[in-house]
N, C-alpha and C positions, 0 to 999 in steps of 0.2 A: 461484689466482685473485687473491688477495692479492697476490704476487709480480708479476702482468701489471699491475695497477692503481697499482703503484707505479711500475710500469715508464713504462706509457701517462700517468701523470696528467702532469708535466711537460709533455711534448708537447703534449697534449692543452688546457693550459692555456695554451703559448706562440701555438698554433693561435689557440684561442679570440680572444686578446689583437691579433694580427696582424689577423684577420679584423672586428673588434669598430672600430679602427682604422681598417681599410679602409673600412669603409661609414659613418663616422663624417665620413671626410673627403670620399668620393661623395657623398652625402647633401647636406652644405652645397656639394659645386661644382653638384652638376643642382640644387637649391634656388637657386643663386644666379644660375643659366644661364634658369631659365623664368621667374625676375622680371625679368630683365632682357629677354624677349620680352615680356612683358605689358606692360614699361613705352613697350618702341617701341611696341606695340599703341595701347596708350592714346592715347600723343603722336601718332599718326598719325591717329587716330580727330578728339582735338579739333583738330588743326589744319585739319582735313577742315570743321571745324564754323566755324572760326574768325569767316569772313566774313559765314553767316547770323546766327551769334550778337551781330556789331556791327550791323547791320540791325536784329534785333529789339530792340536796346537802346535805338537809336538814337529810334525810332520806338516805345517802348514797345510793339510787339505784342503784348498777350499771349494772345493765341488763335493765331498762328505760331509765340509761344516752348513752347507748348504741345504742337503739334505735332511742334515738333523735338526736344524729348524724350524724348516717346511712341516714337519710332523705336525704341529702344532695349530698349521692353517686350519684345521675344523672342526678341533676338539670343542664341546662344551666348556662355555666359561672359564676353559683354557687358552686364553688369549692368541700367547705369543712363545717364542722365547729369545734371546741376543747372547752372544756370544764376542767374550772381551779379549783382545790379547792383553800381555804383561801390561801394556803402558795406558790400557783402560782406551784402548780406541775399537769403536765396532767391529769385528772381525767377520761377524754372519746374524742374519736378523730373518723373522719371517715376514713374509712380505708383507702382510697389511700395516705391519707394525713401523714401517721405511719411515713412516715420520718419525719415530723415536728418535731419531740421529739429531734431532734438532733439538732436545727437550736436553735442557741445563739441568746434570746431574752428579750434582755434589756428592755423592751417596755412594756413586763407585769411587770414589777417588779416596774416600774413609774407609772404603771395604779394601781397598787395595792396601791400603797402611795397614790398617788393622789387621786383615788375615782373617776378620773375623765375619760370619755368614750376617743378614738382615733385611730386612722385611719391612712393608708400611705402604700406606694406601697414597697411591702418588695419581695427578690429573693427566688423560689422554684426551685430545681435543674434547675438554670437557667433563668428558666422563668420569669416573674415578674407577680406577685400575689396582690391584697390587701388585706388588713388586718385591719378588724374593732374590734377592745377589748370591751366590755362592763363591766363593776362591776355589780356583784348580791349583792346588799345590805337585809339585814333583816330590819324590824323595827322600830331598835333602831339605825337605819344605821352602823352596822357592815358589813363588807366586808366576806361575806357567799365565793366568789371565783367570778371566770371570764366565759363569752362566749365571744369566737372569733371566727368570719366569715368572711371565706375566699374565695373571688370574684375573676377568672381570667380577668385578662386586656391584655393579648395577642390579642386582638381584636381593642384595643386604637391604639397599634402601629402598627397592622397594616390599620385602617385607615389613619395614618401619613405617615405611606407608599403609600399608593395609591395616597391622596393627592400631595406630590410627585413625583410620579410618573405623575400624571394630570398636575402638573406645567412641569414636564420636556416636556412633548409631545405638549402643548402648548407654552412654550417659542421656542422648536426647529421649528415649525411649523410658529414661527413668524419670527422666525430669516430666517428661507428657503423663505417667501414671501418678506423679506423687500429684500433680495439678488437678486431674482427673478425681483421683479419689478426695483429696481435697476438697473439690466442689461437690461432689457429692456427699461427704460425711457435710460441708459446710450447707447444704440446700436442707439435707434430713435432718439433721440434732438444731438446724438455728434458724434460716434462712422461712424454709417453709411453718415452723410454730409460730414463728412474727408474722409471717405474713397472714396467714389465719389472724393470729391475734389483731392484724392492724384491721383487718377484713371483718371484726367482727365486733370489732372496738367502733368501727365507722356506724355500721348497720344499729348496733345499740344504742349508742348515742342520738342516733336519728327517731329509734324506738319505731325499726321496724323487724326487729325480732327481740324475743326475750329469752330465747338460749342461754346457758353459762359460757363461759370461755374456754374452747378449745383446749387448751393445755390442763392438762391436767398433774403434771411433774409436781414433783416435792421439792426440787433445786432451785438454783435461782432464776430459771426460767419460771418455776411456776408462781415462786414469789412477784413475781413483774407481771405476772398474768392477774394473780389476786390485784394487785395496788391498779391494774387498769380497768380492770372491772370496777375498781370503787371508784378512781377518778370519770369513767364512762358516765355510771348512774345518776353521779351529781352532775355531771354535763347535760344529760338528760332531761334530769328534773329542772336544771338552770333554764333548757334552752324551749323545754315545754312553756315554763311557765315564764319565759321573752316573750316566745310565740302568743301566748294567750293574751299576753299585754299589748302588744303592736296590734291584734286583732283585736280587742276590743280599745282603743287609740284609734282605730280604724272607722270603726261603727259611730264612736261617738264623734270622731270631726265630720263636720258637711264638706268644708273647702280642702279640696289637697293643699297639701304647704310640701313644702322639702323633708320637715320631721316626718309625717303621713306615709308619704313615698317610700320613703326609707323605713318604716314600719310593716309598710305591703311587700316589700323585697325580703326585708328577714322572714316572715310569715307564708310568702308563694314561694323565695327560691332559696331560702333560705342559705347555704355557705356555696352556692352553685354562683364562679364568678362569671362577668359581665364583661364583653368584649364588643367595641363600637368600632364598625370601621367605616370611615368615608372618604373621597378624595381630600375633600378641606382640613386640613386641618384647626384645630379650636382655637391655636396660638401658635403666632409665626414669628421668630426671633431674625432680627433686620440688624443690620451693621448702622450703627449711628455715626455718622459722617464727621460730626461735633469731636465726639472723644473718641473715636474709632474701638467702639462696645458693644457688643451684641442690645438689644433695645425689644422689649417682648410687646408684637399688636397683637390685638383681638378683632379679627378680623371683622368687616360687616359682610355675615352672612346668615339666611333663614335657618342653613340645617346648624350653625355653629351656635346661634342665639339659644335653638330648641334643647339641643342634647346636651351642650354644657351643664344648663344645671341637674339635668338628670343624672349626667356621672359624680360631678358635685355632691351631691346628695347620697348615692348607695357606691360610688367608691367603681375600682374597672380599671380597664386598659381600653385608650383611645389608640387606633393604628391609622395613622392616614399618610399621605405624602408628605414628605415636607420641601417646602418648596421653599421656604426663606434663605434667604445666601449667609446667615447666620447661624442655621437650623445645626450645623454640622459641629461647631465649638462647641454649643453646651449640651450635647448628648453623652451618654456615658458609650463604653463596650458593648453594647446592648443596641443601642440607638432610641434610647428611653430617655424622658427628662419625667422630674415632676412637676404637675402644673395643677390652680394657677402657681405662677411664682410666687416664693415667700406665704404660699398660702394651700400647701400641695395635697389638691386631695383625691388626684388620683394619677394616671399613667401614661403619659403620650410618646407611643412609640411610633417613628418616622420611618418609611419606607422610600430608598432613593429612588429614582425615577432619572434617569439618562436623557438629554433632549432629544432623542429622536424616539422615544417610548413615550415621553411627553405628546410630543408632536401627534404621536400618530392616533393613541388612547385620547390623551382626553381633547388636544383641539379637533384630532381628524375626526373619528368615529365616534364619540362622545356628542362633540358639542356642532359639527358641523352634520352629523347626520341624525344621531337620536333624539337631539335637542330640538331641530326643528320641525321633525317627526311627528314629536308630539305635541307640538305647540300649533294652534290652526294660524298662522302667521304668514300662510303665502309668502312663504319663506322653499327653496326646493332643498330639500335634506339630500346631500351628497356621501354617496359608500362607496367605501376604496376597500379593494382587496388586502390590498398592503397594512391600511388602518385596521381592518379587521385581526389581520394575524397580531398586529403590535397590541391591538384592546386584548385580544386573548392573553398574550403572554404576557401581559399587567396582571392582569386578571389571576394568571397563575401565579405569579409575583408575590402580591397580595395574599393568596391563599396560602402557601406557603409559610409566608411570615406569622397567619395568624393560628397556626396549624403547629408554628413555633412556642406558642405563647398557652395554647389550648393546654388549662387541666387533665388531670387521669379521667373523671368520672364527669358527666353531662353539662358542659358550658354551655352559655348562652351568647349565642352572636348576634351583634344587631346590626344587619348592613343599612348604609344611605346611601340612595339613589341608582341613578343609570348608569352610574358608571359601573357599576359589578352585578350587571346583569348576569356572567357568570360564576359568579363567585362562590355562591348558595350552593351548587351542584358540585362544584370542586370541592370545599369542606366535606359538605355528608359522603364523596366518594370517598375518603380517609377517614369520619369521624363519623361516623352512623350516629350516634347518641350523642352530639352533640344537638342545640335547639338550635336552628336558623331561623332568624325574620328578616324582614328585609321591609321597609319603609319607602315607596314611590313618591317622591317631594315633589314631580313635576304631574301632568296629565296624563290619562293613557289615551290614547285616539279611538276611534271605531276601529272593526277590521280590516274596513276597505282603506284607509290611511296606512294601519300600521302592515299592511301587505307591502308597500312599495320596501320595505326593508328586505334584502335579499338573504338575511339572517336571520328572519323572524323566529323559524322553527329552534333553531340551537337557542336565541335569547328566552324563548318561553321557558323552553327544557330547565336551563340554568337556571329560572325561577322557580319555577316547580320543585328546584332544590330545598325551595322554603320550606317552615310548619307554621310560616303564618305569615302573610305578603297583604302590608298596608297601601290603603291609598286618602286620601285626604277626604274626598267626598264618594257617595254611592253611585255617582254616573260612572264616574273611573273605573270603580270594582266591574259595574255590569259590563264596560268594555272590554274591561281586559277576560271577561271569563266567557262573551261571545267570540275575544277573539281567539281563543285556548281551544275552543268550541268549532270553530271553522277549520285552525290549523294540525291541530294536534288529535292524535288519538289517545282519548281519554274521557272518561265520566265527569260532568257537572253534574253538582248537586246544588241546583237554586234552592232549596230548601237550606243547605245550612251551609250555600255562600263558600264552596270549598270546589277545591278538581281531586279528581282519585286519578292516578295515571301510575302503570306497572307497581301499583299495590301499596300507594304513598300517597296519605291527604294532605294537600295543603289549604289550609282556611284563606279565601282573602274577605277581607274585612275595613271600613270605614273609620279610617282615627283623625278625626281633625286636628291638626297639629297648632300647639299654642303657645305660649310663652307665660313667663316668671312677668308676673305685674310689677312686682317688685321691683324689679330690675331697673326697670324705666321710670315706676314711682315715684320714687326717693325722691321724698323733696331736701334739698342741699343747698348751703350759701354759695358752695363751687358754681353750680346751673345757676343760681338767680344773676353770681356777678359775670358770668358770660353772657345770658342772655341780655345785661345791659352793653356790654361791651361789643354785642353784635349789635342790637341795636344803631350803636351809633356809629359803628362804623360804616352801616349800611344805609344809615339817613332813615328811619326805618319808623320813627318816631309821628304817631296821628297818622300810620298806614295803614290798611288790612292787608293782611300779610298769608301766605299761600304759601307752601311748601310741598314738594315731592324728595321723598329718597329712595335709591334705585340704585343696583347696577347696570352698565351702560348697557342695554339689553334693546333690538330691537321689538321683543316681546312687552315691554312694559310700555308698550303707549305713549313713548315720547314725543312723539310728530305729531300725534294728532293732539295731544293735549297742547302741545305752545301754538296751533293750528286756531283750537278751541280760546287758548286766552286768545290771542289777534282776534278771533272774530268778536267774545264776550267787552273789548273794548272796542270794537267797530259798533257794535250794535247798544253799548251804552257807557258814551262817550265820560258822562262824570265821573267814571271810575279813573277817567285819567288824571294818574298824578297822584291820585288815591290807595293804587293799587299794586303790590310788590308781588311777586311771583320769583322764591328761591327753589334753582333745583339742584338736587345735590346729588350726582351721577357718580359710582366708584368705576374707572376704568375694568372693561372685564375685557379677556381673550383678542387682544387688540393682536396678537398673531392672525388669527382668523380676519379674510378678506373683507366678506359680509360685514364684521364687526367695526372695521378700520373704516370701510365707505359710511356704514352708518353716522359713527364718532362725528365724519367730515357733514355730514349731512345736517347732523343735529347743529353744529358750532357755527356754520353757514345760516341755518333757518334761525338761531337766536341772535345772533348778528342782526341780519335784514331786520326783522320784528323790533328789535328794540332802537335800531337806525328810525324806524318808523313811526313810533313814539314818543322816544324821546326829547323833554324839556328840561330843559339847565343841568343838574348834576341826576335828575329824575331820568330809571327808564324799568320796563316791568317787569324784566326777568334778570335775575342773579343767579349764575351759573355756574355752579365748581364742577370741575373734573376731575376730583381727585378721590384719594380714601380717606373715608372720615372713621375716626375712631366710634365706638360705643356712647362713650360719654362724651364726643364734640357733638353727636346729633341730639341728645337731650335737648341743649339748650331752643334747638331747631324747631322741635317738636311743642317745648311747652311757649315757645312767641307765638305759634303759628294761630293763625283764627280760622283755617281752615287745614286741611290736607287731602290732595289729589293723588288720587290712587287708581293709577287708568292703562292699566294691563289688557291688551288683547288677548289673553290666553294664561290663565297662571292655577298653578296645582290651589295655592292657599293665598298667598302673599302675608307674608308676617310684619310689613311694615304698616298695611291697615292696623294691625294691633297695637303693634310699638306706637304710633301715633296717640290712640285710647288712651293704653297705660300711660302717657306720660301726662296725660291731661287731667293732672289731681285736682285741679278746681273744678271740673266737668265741664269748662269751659270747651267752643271750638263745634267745629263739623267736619265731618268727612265723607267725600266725595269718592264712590267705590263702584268700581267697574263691575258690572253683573256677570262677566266672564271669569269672574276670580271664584278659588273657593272659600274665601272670606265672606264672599256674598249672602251664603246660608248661609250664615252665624249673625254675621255683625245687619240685620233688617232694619237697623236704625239708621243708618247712611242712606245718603243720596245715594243711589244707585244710578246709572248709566249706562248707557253704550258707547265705547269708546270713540266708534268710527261715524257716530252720529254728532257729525260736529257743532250744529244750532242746537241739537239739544242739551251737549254738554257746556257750551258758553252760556245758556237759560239756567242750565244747573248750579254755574259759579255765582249768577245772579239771585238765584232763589236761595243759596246757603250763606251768600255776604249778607242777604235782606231777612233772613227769617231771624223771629223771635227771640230774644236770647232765653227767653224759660223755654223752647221750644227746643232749642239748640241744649238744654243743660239737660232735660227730661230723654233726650236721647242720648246723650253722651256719658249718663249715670245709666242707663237700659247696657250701652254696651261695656261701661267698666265693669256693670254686674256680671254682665256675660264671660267674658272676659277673666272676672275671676274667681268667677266658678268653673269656668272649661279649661284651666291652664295647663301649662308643659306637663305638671304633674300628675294632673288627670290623662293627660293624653298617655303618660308613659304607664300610669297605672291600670290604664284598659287595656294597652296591647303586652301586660305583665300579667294580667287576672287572665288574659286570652290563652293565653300562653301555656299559666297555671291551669287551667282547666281541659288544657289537652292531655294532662298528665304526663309530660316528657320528661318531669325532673323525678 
């Protein structure tokens, strides 16, 4: 369209200019053609009068001069007429015209000198009149007085108006056709051969037709058709034989790595780009207080750990909130940065979110009502009507933006979590052949749980928007597809683990979610000379040393664990003095009330306990409250001789893992709540029941006291595991899943 309007504007404006012209110079000839009938009018009119008007002068009449004026009251665009004595004072006037007495006129006072007749278009309140003078000569040619007749021309301009107006409706009328056929010749001879050709140029190269090229012209359209076809072929053959290399790369690695991943992407989705969206975003830019500079964390968060290196790896656009008071400096027009920093390998676009959208999405109906939903926490999940509308309109928010970003031909969307329960269903309504998935990071409940949500029906719907909705373990899938099953009308298929509902399957399926070993791996001089420099700052030297990380969640088992250590040193006393207990809590949604009593609850119970306790500069638990970076908790993970992982309800938990990964010596044990879904995978841990509090204080006892070959043979069972099941595998099952629906 661009192209036609640059084409047309020239024209279009030499048009304009020619025609603007024409009627410029029409205009003043018929303007200058009906004054000068007006002005014979006139002249003929007082010459007509000439011989009464020396009569009444003569004879002073004026009840005849009065009369011969009056004539005048209702002729057509015959105004008026005035009648002058010798010394040019009104002698007789018709009446409408009675204001003329008032109107400053030079013009008789030149016609009286002169003797001689004249004419010219003079102003009556406003209007434009003319005006013809005559002289009444006697005889002896003495100037007896004046007739003046007065013609309206309100009539002149407005034919100049209409003419006009005929030029305007005719110039817009040419300029709409030369547009018209312009886009028309520009759709037929250019428009539509490219677009065949780019349509055919795509499909060949993909090598899912082997047609020749559309065009077939001898010009330089067909020339550009030849050179694309032969750039096509070797694209082709280039991308055939990528493809056959990534899949056999594929075949022969056992362990996913980042290369692998990136090999399964070119080979299942090949140029089909990749769109992640979640609330968190992977990197949040903070004002540094020091130099007042924006300052880039990486959040600690399970969904930010997993999918980073996944986009890392095959490249996308990350769309989340951005929530750092920094977030808004280094974005471009766009609202995109690349990230990581200085190292950018792919796309984080920020979506603002207003505090009371905030408020209402993700603390109200988010995290105060879905959140404890699905969590069995004997916790009561609270819905608000108001929350409801604000989740939706995020929700739409969200889709919108990503709806912004959405390629021509079949993207892949990957949503996290509950917060865009309906998101999935807003896309496919605009983007039918777009892929949706959608990843559940927390639990699903049974039906009889998730019935208390007064939204159930609309949240499933919006899911159902999927073509393929994960969940961490298989108890979750069968929940959520008995609960689809109670609420919904629509087909289960336990056989292949999917709903059909108004003529749309969506598979749900089981991805354990896991992380990059790597990450946490590395062994580094940075980690070793922190983990001495914690050491002594925390006396920590000839201790056994215990560590949780968590955010401040009443779902991860915080109370009962510092419950369990008080008792595991009630019931064996030598550990005192012996014994350090660090936990490292990241403040979460401290808006929310539940969250803020809890904070108080906890800060209070570590208090009293280590009041309890402690001797001289000795007591058991060390307590931050704060955020810890990625790489402050390394050092945490590889001192620890143990790690407590005692969640009453949790999808996966990724810091049993992170803990593993970091233990490159296979040193350490870890104590892992059976309510997690970590607990299928990692069978090498202590396993637990959180709320069984003798049996978890026996547990810290039996994994300070067990073997250390016993303790290594298990902690090499889970780094195996570990890094054979990693983020890459996870992403490459629910990417083969995907691939195998045939969406792309």
């Amino acid at each position: 369209m661009k192209r036609v309007l640059m084409f047309i504007l020239p024209i279009g404006i030499l048009v304009s200019i020619v025609f603007v012209a024409f009627g410029f110079f029409e205009a003043r000839s018929m303007e200058k053609r009906l004054t000068e009938e007006v002005g014979q009018k006139a002249k003929a009119v007082a010459e007509s009068m000439e011989l009464s008007a020396a009569q009444v002068l003569i004879n002073v009449d004026m009840s005849r001069a009065r009369r011969l004026v009056q004539k005048f009251e209702n002729r057509e665009r015959l105004q008026g007429c005035v009648i002058y004595d010798e010394n040019g004072r009104i002698f007789a006037i018709t009446k409408r015209f009675s204001d003329w007495k008032e109107k400053e006129k030079p013009y008789v006072a030149s016609v009286l000198k002169s003797k001689d007749p004249g004419g010219k278009i003079e102003k009556f309140k406003d209007h434009p009149v003319y005006s013809y003078v005559l002289p009444i000569l006697d005889d002896e040619d003495h100037v007896l007085g004046l007739v003046e007749v007065i013609y309206d021309t309100s009539y002149i301009f407005t034919r100049r108006t209409d003419l006009w107006r005929s030029i305007s409706i005719t110039l817009t009328f040419l300029l709409i056709s030369v547009l018209l056929i312009s886009l028309f010749t520009h759709r037929q001879f250019f428009e539509v051969p490219v677009q065949r050709l780019t349509e055919w140029f795509e499909h060949f190269q993909k090598g899912t037709t082997d047609e020749k090229p559309p065009v077939r012209e001898t010009g330089d359209l067909g020339k550009l058709a030849s050179e694309v076809e032969q750039a096509a072929l070797s694209l082709r053959v280039a991308r055939k034989s990528m493809i056959e290399e990534a899949q056999e790369r594929i075949q022969y690695d056992e362990i996913w790595t980042e290369t692998k991943l990136k090999d399964l992407v070119r080979a299942k989705l090949g140029d089909h780009a990749l769109f992640v969206v979640s609330n968190r975003e992977p990197y949040i830019h903070m004002m540094d207080e020091k130099n007042n500079e924006p300052r880039c964390v990486f959040p600690a968060s399970g969904v930010v750990t997993a999918i980073d290196p996944i986009l890392r790896a095959c490249g996308g656009t990350w769309i989340a909130h951005g929530s750092g008071n920094a977030d808004r400096k280094v974005v471009n027009s766009s609202d995109k940065v690349g990230v990581p920093p200085g190292n950018e390998r792919y796309i984080l676009k920020r979506v603002w979110l207003s505090k009371e959208e905030e408020e209402g999405y993700y603390y109200g109906f988010s995290n105060e009502g879905l959140w404890p939903l699905c969590h069995i926490t004997h916790t009561r999940p609270i819905f608000k009507e108001s929350d409801w509308r604000i989740y939706r309109e995020v929700n739409q928010k969200f889709a919108d933006s990503v709806l912004a970003e959405l390629p021509r031909h079949h993207p892949f969307v990957f949503i996290q979590d509950y917060h865009f329960t309906l998101l999935p269903q807003m896309i496919k309504e605009k983007r039918p052949d777009a892929t949706v998935a959608l990843f559940w990071h927390i639990p699903w409940p049974n039906p009889e749980v998730f019935s208390i949500c007064p939204y159930q029906k609309e949240i499933l719907e919006g899911l159902l928007g999927c073509d393929l909705l994960g969940f961490h373990v298989q108890f979750h899938c069968n929940n959520f597809l008995d609960t689809v099953n109670r609420v919904l009308e629509s087909r289960v298929d336990t056989e292949r683990f999917s709903v059909v509902r108004t003529g749309k399957e969506t598979l749900v399926r089981a991805f354990p979610i896991s992380l990059d070993i790597n990450v946490f791996g590395e062994a580094s001089d940075g980690v070793d000379s922190q983990m001495e420099r914690i050491r002594k700052e925390l006396k920590l030297e000839d201790k056994i040393v215990a560590v949780s990380v968590e955010r401040m969640d009443y779902t991860k088992g915080m109370i009962e664990r510092i419950y369990a250590i008080d008792r595991f040193l009630e019931k064996y006393p030598q550990y005192i003095n012996r014994f350090v207990f660090i936990q490292i809590a990241a403040p979460s949604r401290t808006l929310i009330k539940r969250y803020h009593d809890f904070v108080a609850e906890v800060d209070e119970l570590v208090e009293r306990k280590n009041w309890k306790y402690s001797q001289g500069d000795w007591k058991p638990i060390v307590y931050f409250n704060r955020q810890f970076s990625q790489e402050e908790i390394k050092p945490y993970y590889r001192l620890a001789d143990l790690c407590m992982v005692s969640s009453l309800h949790d999808g996966m938990n990724l810091v049993a893992k992170e803990f593993v990964a970091a233990k490159i010596d296979a040193s350490g044990i870890l104590i892992l709540s059976r309510f997690t879904g970590a607990s299928r995978e990692l069978v090498d841990a202590i396993q637990i029941n959180p709320y069984a509090i003798e049996e978890f204080a026996d547990s810290i006892r039996f994994a300070i006291e067990m073997p250390a070959e016993e303790k290594r043979r298990r902690m090499v069972n889970m780094r195996e595991m570990i890094s054979r099941n990693n983020v890459y595998g996870w992403a490459a099952n629910i990417i083969t899943d995907l691939a195998a629906m045939k969406k792309f």
